[in-house]
VEXRO-731928 format. One line per 4 residues: for each residue x negated, y, z of N, C-alpha, C. Coordinates in steps of 0.02 Angstrom, whole numbers. Layout:
<pts>
X:Y:Z:X:Y:Z:X:Y:Z ~ ...
</pts>
This chain:
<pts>
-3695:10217:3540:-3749:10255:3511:-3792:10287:3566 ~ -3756:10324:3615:-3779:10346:3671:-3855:10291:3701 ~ -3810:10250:3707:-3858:10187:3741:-3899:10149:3704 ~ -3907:10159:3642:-3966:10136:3598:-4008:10202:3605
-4001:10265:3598:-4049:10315:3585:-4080:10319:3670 ~ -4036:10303:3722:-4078:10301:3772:-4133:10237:3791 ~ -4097:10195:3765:-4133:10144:3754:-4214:10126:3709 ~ -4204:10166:3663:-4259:10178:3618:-4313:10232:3662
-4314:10275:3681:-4335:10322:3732:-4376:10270:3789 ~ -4327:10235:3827:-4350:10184:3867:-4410:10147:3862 ~ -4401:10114:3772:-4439:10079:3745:-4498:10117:3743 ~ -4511:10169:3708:-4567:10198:3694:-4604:10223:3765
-4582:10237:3818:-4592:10270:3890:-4653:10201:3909 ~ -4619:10148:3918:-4636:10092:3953:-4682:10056:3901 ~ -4667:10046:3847:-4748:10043:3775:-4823:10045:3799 ~ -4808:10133:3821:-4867:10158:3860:-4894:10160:3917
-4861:10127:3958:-4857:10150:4044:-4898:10078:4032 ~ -4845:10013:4009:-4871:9944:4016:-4924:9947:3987 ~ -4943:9962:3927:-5012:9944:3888:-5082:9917:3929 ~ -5077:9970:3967:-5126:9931:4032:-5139:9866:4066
-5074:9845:4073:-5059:9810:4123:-5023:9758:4093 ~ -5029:9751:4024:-4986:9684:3994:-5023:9632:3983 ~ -4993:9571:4016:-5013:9506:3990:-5059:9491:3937 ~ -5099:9472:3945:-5130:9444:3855:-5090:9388:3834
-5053:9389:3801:-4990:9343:3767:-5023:9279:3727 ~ -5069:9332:3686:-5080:9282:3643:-5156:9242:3662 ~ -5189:9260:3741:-5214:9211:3741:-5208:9161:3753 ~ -5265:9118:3732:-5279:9042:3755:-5274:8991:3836
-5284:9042:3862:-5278:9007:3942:-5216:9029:3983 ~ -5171:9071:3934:-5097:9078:3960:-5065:9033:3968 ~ -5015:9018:4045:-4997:8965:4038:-4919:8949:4007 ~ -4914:8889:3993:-4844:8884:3968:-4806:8885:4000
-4799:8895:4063:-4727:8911:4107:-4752:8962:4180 ~ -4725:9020:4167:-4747:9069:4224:-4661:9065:4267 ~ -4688:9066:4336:-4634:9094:4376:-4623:9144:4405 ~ -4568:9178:4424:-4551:9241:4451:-4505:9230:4505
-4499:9266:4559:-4453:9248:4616:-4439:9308:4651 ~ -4394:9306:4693:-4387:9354:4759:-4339:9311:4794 ~ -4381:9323:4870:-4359:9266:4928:-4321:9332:4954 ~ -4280:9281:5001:-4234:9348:5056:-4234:9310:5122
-4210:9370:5182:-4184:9308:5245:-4152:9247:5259 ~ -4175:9195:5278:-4153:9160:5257:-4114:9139:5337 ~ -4035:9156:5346:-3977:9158:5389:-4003:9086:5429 ~ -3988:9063:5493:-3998:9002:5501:-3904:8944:5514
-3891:8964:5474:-3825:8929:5441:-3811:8907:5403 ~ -3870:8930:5350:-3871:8883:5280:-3945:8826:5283 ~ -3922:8809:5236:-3963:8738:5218:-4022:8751:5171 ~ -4017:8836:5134:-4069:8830:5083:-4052:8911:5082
-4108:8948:5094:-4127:9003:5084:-4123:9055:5008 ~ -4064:9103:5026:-4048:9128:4974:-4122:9142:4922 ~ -4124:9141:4828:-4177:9155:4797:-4145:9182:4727 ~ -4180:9215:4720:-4179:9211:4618:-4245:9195:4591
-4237:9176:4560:-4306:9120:4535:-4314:9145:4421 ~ -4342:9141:4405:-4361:9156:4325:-4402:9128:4315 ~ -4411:9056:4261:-4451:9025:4224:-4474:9068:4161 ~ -4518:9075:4123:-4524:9082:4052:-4572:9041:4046
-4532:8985:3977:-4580:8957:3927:-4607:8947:3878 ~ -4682:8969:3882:-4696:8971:3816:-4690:9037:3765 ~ -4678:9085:3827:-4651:9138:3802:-4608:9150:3739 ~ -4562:9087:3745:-4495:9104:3683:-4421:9088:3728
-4436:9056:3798:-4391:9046:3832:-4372:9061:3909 ~ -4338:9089:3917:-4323:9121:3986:-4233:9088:4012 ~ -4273:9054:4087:-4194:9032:4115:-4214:9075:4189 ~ -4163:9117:4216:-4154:9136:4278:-4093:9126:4307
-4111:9089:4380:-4059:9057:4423:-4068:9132:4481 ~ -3999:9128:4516:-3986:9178:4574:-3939:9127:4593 ~ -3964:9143:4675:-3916:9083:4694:-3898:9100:4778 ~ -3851:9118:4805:-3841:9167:4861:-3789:9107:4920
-3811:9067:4951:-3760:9014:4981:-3700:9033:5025 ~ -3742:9077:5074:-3685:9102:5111:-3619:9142:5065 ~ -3640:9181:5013:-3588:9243:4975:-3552:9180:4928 ~ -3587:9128:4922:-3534:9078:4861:-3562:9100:4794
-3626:9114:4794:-3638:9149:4747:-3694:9110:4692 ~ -3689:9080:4627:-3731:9049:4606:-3719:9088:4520 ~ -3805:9102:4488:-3773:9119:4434:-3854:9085:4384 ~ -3823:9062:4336:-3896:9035:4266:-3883:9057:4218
-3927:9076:4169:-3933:9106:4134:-3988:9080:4072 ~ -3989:9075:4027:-4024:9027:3978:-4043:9090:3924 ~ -4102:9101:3906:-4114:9143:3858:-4164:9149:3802 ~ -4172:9154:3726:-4213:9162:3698:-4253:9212:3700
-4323:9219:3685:-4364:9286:3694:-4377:9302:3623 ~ -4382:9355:3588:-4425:9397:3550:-4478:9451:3559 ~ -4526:9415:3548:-4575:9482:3559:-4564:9545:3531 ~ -4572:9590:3576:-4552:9670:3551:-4652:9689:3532
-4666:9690:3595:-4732:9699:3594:-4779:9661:3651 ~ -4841:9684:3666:-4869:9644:3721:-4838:9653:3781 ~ -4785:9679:3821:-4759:9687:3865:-4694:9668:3874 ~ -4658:9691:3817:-4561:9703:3801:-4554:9653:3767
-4497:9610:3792:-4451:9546:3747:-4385:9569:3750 ~ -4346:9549:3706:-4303:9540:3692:-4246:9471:3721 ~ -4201:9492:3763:-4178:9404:3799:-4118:9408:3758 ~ -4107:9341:3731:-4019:9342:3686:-4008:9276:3730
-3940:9277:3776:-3932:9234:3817:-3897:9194:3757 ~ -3907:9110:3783:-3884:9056:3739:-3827:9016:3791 ~ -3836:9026:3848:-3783:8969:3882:-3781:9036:3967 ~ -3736:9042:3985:-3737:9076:4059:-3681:9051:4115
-3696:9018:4154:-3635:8995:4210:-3659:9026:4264 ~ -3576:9044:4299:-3577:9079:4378:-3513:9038:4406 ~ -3544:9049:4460:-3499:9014:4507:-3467:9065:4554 ~ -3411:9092:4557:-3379:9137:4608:-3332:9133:4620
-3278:9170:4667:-3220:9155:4681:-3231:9169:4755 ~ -3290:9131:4771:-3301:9142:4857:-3304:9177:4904 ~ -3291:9240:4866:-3293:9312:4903:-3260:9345:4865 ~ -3191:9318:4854:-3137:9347:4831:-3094:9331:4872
-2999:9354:4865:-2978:9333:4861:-2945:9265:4844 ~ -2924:9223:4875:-2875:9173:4860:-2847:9165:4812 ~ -2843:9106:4752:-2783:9128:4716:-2710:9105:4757 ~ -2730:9055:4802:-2649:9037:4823:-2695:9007:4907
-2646:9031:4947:-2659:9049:5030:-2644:8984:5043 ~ -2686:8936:5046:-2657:8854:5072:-2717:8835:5126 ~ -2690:8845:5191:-2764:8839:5226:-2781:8782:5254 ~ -2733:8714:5225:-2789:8662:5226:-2823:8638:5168
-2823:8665:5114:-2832:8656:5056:-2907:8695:5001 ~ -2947:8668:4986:-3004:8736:4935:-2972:8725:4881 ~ -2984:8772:4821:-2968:8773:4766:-3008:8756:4732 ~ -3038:8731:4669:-3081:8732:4631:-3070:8741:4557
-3107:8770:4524:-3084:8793:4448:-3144:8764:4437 ~ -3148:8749:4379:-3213:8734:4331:-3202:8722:4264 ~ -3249:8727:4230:-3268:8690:4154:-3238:8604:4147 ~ -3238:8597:4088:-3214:8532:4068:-3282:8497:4065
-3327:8528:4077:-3392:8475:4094:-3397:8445:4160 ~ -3362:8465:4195:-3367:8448:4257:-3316:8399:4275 ~ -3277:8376:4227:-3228:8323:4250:-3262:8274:4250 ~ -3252:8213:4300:-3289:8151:4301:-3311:8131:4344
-3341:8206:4363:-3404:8210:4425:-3371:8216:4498 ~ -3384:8220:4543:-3396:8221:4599:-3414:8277:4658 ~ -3372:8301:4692:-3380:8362:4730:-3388:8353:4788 ~ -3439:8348:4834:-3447:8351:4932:-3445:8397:4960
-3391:8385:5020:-3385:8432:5058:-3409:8402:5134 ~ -3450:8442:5154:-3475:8429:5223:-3465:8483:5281 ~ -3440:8457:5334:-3424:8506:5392:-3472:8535:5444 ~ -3474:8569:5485:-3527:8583:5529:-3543:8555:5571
-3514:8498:5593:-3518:8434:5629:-3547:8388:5593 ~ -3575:8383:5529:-3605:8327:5492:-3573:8304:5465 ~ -3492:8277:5458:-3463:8235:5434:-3460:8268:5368 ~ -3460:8205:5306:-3423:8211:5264:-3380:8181:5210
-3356:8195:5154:-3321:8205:5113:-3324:8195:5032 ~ -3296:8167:4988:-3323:8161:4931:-3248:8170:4895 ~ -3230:8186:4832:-3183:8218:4785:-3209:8209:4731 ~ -3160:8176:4698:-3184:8162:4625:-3121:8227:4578
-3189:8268:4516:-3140:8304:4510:-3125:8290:4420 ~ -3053:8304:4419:-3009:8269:4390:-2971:8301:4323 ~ -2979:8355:4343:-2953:8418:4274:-2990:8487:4310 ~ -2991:8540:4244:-3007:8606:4279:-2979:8665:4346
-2930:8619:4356:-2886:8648:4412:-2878:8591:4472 ~ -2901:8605:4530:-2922:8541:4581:-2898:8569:4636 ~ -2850:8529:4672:-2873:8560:4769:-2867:8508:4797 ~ -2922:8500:4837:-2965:8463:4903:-2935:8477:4953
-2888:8424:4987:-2873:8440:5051:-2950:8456:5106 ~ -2920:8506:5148:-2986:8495:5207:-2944:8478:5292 ~ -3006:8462:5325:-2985:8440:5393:-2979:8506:5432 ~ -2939:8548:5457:-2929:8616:5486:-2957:8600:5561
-2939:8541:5590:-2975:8524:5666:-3061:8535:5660 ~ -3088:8527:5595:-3168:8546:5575:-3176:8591:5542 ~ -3129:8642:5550:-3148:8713:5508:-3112:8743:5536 ~ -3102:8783:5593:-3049:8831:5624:-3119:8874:5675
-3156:8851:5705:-3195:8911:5745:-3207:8966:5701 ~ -3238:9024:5738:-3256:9092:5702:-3345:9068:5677 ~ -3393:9011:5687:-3431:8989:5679:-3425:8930:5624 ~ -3371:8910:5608:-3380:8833:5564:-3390:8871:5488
-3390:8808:5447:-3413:8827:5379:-3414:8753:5342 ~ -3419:8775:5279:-3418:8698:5251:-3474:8729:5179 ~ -3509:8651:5186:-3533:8651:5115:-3534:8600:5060 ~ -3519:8646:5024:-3497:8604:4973:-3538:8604:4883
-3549:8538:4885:-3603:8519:4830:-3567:8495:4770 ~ -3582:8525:4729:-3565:8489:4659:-3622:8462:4603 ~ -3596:8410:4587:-3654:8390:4529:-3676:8425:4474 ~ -3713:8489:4464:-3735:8545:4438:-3828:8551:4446
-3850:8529:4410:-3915:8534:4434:-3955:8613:4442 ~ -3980:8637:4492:-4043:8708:4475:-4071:8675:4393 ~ -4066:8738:4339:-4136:8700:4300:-4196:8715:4326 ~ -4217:8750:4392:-4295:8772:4393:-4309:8714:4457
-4275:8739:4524:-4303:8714:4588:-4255:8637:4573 ~ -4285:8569:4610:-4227:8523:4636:-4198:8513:4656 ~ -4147:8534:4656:-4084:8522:4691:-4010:8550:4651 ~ -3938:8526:4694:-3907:8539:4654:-3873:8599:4696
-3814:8626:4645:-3779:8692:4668:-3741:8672:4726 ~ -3768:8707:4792:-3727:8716:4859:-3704:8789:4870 ~ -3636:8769:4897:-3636:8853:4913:-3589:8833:4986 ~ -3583:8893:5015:-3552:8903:5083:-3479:8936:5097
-3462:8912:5149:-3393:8939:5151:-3367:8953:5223 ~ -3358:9002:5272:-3358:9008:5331:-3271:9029:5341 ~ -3260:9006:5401:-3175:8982:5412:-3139:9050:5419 ~ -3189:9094:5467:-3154:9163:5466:-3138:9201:5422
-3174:9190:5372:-3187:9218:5292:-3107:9217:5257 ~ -3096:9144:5262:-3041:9133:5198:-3062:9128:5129 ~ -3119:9081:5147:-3148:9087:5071:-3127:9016:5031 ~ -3080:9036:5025:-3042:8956:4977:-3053:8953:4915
-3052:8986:4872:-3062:8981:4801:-3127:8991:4756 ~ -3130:8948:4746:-3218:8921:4712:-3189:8932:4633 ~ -3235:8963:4586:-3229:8952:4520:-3298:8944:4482 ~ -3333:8896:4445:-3389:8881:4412:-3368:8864:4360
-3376:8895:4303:-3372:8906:4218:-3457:8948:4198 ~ -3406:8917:4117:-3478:8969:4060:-3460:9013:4053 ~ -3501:9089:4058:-3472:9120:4005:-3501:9146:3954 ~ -3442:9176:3899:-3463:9176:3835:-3451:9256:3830
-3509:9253:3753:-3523:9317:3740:-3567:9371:3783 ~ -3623:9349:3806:-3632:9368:3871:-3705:9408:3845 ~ -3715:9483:3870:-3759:9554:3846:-3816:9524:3858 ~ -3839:9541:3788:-3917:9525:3785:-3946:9590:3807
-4019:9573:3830:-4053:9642:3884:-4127:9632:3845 ~ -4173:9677:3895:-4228:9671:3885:-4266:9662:3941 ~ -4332:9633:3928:-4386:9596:3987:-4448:9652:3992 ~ -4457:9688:4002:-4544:9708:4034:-4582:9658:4082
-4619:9609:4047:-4665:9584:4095:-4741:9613:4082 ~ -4774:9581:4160:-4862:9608:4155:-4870:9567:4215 ~ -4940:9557:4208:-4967:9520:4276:-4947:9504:4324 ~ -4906:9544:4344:-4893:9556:4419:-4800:9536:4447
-4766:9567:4387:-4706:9553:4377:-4657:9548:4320 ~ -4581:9527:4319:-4540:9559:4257:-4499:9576:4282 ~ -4450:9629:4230:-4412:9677:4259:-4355:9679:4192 ~ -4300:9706:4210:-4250:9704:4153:-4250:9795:4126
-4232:9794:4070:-4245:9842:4027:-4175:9863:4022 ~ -4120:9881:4053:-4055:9892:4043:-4028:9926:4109 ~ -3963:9937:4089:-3926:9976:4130:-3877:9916:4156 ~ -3858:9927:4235:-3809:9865:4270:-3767:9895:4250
-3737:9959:4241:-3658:9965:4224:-3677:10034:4183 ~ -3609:10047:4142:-3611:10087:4114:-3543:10111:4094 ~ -3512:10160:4107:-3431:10174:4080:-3405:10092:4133 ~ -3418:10102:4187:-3369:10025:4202:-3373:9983:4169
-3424:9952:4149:-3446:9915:4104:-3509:9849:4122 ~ -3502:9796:4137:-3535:9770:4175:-3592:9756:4064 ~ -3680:9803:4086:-3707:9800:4027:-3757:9731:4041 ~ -3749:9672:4066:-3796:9610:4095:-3842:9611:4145
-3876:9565:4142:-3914:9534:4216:-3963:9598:4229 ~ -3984:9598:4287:-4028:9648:4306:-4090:9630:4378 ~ -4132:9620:4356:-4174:9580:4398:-4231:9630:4404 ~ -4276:9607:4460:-4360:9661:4459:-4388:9578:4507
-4429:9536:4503:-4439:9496:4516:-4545:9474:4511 ~ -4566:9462:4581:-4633:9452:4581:-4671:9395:4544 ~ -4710:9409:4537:-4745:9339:4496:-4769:9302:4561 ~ -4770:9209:4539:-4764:9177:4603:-4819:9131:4595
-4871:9139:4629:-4948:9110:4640:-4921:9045:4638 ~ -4989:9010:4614:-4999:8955:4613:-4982:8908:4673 ~ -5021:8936:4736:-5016:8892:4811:-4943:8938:4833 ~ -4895:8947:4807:-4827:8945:4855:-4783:8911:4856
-4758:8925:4930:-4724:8857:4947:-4664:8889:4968 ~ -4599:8857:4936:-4547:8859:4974:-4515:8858:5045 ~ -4497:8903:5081:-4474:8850:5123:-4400:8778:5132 ~ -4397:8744:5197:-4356:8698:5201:-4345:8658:5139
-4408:8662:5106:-4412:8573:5062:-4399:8578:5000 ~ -4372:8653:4984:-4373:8668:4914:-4421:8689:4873 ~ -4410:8650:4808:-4491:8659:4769:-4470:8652:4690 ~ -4495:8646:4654:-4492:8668:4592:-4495:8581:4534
-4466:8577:4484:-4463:8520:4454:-4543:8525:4412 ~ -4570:8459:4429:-4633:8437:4389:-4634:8399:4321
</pts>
């Protein structure tokens, strides 16, 4: 109750602030797919520069990817919109996968070995692992519970790392889910699932940007995604070759 009456407060605060500054929704030369982004440093150890990226289409559909290589960190998010008003939507997520584990703990200390957990969609497919020497590796994975031997003579400096690709497509940019894994770390255990039941939030967009309408935690309470993300001009360009599906 608490968090609906603050919530309602919220709503009405930001009503007025945006009014100015909101989108014309319902015009004619709006386009059907706006993007939103925020770039970060991009480490020179990875292959693809950490991003979170936000499509909306059509303004009834919103997917936002976060995707962090070095932390092991990949998360999507699939959502319906309802218009609240010219500014405020409503997101009710329909599908959400994260990939973590990578900056956890181990579940079991086997150090020639990664772990991998996943969904039963992912059986069939195919997992690469590549070393910092170039060489690599391919694993076919086989049930939701997997371990990949690795070569320890190509992963033991305080510098090595491995990356490792699974057949998972970005839905926004091309390419598929890579993430990183550095030897000093001990980062053995990979887990990529759906999950379910997952807190619907709210969107403030306007010209310039969108922003989430919610609280990240609450009572220890993880309350959903939480983004503040720029609107992304026409002439921008990724760097290192990443670009957006046509």
């Amino acid at each position: 109750m608490k968090r609906l009456i603050v919530l309602s407060i919220l709503l009405i605060i930001l009503t007025i602030s945006c009014s100015e500054k909101a989108i014309e929704l319902n015009s004619s030369n709006i386009d059907n797919e706006i993007y939103y982004h925020r770039t970060y440093f991009c480490f020179d150890f990875v292959k693809k520069c950490n991003l979170e990226i936000l499509n909306i289409k059509n303004l009834d559909t919103l997917i936002y990817v976060n995707t962090n290589q070095i932390h092991g960190k990949y998360e999507e998010i699939h959502c319906k919109l309802t218009k609240i008003n010219d500014s405020i939507f409503y997101a009710k997520p329909y599908k959400h996968l994260i990939q973590k584990g990578n900056h956890e703990k181990p579940l079991t200390n086997i150090k020639d070995t990664i772990l991998f957990y996943c969904d039963s969609s992912l059986i069939g497919n195919r997992i690469e692992i590549e070393y910092t020497n170039g060489e690599k590796i391919q694993h076919s994975i086989n049930s939701t519970v997997n371990k990949f031997w690795i070569n320890e003579q190509n992963f033991s400096k305080k510098r090595d790392f491995l990356y490792l690709t699974f057949n998972h497509k970005n839905p926004i940019v091309d390419e598929l889910v890579q993430i990183t894994s550095l030897s000093n770390e001990k980062k053995y255990s990979i887990i990529f699932k759906e999950v379910n039941n997952s807190n619907d939030f709210y969107i403030v967009l306007n010209n310039d940007k969108v922003f989430t309408l919610n609280f990240a935690t609450q009572d220890h309470q993880n309350l959903g995604v939480k983004f503040n993300l720029a609107r992304m001009n026409k002439d921008f360009k990724f760097r290192n070759g990443r670009k957006l599906y046509k």
